[in-house]
Structure formats: structure tokens, C-alpha cells
C-alpha positions as CSV (number, residue, x, y, z in Angstrom):
1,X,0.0,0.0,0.0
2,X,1.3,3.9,-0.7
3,X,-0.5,6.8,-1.2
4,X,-0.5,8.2,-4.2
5,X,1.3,11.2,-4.1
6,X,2.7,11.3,-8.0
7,X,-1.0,11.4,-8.8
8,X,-1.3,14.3,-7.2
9,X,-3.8,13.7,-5.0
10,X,-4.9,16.3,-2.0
11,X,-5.6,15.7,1.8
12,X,-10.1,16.2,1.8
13,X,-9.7,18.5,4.3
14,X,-13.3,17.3,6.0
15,X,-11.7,14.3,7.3
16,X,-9.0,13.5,9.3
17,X,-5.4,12.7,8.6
18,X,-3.6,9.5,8.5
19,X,0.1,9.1,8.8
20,X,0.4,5.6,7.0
21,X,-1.9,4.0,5.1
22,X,-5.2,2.1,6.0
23,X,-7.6,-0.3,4.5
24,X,-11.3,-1.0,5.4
25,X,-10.1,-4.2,7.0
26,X,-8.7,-1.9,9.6
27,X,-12.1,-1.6,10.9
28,X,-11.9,-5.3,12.4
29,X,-10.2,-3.8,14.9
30,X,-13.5,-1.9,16.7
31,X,-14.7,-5.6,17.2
32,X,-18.6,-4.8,17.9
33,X,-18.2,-1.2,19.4
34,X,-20.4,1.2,16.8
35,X,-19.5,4.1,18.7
36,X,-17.1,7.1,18.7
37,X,-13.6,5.3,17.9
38,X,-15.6,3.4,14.7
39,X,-17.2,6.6,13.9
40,X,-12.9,8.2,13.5
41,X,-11.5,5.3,12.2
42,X,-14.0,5.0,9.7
43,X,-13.2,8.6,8.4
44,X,-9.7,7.8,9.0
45,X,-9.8,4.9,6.5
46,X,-12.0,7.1,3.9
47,X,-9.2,10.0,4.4
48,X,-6.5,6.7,3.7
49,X,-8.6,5.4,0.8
50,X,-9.1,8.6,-0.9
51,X,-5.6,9.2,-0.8
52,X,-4.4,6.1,-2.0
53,X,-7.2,6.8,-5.4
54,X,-9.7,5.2,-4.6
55,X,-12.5,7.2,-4.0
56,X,-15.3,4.4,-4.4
57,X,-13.9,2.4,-1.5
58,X,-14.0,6.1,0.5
59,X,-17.4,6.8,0.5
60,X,-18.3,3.4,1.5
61,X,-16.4,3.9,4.7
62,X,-18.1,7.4,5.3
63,X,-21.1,5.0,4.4
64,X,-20.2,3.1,7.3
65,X,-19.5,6.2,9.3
66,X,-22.9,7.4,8.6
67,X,-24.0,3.6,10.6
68,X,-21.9,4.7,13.9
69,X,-24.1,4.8,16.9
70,X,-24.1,8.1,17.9
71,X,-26.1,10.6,19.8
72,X,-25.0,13.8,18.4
73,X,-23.7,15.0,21.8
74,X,-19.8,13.1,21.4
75,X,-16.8,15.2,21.4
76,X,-15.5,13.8,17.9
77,X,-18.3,15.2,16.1
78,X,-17.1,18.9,17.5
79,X,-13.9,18.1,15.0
80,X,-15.4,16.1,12.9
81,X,-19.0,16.4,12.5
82,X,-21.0,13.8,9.9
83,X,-19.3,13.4,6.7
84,X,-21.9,15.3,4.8
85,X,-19.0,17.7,3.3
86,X,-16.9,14.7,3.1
87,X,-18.9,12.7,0.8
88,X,-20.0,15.5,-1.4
89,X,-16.5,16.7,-1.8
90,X,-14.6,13.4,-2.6
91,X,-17.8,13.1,-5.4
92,X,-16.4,16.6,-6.6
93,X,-13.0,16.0,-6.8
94,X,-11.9,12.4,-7.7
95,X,-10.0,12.0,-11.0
96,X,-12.0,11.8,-14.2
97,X,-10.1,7.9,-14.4
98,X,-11.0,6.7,-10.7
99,X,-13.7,4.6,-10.6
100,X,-17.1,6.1,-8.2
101,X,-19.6,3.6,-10.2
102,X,-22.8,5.6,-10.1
103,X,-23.0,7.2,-6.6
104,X,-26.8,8.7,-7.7
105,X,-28.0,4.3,-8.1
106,X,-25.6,3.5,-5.1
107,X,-27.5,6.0,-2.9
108,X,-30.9,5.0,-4.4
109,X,-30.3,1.2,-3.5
110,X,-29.0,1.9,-0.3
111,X,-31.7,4.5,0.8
112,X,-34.4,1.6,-0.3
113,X,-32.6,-1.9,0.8
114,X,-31.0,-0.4,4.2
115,X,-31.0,-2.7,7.4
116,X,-31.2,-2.7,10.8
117,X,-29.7,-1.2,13.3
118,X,-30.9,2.4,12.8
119,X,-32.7,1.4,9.9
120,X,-35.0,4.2,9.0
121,X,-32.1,7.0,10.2
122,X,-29.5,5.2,7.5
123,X,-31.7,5.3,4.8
124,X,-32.6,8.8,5.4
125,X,-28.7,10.0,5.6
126,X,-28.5,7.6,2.5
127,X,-30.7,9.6,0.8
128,X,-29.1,12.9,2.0
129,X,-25.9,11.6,0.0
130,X,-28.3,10.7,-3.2
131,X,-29.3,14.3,-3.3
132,X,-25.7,15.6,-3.5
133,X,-24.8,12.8,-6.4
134,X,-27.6,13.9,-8.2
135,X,-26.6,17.8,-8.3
136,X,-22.5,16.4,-9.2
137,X,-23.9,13.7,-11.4
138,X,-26.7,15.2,-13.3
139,X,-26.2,12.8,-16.0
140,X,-26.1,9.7,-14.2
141,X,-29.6,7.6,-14.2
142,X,-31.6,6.5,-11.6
143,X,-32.4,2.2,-11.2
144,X,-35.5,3.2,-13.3
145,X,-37.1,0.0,-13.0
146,X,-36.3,0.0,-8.8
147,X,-38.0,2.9,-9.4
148,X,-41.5,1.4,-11.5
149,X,-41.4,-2.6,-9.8
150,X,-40.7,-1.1,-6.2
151,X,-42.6,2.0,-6.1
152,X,-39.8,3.9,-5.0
153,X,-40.5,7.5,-4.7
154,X,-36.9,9.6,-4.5
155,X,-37.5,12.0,-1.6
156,X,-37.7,15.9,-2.4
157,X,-34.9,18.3,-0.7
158,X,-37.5,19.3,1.9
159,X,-38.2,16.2,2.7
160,X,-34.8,14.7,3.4
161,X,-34.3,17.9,5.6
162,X,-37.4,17.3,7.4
163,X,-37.2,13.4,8.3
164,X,-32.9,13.9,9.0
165,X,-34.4,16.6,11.3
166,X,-36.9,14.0,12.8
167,X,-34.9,10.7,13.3
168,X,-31.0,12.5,13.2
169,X,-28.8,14.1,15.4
170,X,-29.0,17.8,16.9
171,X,-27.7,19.5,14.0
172,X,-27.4,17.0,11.4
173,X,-29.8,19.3,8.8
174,X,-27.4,22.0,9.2
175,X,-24.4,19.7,8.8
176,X,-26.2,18.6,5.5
177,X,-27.6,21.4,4.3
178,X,-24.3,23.8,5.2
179,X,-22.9,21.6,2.5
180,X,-21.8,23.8,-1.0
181,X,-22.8,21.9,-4.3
């Protein structure tokens, strides 16, 4: 593993930094604990991941940052508050040649198929995300037929901001919203 420095690649200054590289497999080492020292290592490995250019396997550790089991009162998110920023900017600035799949279906699929724990608040801060790739990725398509078999109904702005402000933490809309497309 090495970062890629010849590729020119800069620090995302929402998350923290690493001194040596990190996989996701790092995670293993928060066992079952969901809480504060997940929440930072998980946007320590997105920070190592998106150095090393490979900004697909970043956003699914802020993905799994967004899962952390917190109550919005924990000191880490004073420096490091939810990777709203984070996501939206690593969409923003990866390489034309790295590969981010199509964040607008990823979002989509994970809003709809999302799991417990903290179901309903994942799929909300999933959807959150969706509405930031579909701003940076205008031309990338929905799951159209998701869309038609499932009934899915993609959420309006107001609507994400109202249920993230129902079911999220104390300031998670502004977090969200504070966020520069």
C-alpha cells in the first residue's frame, strides 16, 4: 500500500489525517463497538482510501461512518462532524479515471434496501448523500425500474431535511444542508 502522491492527490480537508496507510479491513479492529472510535477510524480509512485513489472504497467507509451509533452529543463530532462535506466533496474531486460507479443508483439502492440497526435514520442519511450525487452527477440515471417494480419515490430536498431533522442528530440538517454543491 502507498499513497499516491505522483497522482497528485490532496488531503479532503473534512476528514481527518492519517500518517500511513489504512484499509477497510482496519475496521476489524473496533470488534462490535459502533461508537465514537468506529465513527474516526471509519473517516480515517475514507481520508487513507481517498488518498491512496480510490475514492469508491471512501465513500463506502463514510457509508459506514454514517452507521456509527451516535447521539450527536460526542466530542468527535465537535472536529469532525458527519461526513456530509466529506462525501460530497470526494464526489467533486476524484480523478476523471478513478472509478465512483454511479453514486446517484448506489444512494438510491442503499436508501431503499437499508438494514437494521438504525434502519430508517440510515436510509434517510442515505438519501441525503443521493441528493448531493444527483446535483455532481446530473447525467447519471436512476435504477428506473427500482423505481417502477418497487414504487420507489426519490425523496424531495424538503423532505430529506425534514425526516434527517426528525430521526437525526441535533444539527445533522445544518451539517447537510451547510454543504456547498
Amino acid at each position: 500500500m502507498k499513497w499516491d502522491h505522483e497522482g497528485g492527490i490532496e488531503i479532503c480537508p473534512f476528514l481527518p489525517v492519517v500518517a500511513e496507510p489504512l484499509r477497510a479491513a482496519s475496521m476489524k479492529q473496533c470488534g462490535r463497538e459502533r461508537g465514537e472510535c468506529f465513527y474516526l477510524l471509519a473517516l480515517q480509512c475514507a481520508q487513507s482510501l481517498w488518498r491512496q485513489g480510490l475514492p469508491a472504497q471512501a465513500m463506502l467507509l463514510l457509508n459506514r461512518a454514517f452507521s456509527a451509533d451516535l447521539k450527536g452529543d460526542e466530542a468527535v463530532l465537535t472536529d469532525w462532524p458527519l461526513p456530509y462535506a466529506a462525501m460530497a466533496w470526494i464526489m467533486k474531486n476524484r480523478r476523471d479515471h478513478d472509478f465512483v460507479g454511479n453514486p446517484r443508483r448506489h444512494f438510491q439502492h442503499l436508501a431503499t434496501r437499508m438494514v437494521e440497526p438504525r434502519r430508517e435514520l440510515r436510509s434517510w442519511r442515505a438519501w441525503a448523500c443521493w441528493w448531493y450525487a444527483c446535483q455532481i452527477f446530473p447525467d447519471f440515471p436512476a435504477d428506473e425500474k427500482q423505481l417502477k417494480e418497487e414504487a420507489v419515490k426519490e425523496p424531495t430536498l424538503d423532505e430529506i431535511a425534514f425526516n434527517l431533522g426528525r430521526v437525526g442528530v441535533s444539527g445533522e440538517v445544518e451539517w447537510w444542508r451547510s454543504v456547498r454543491i
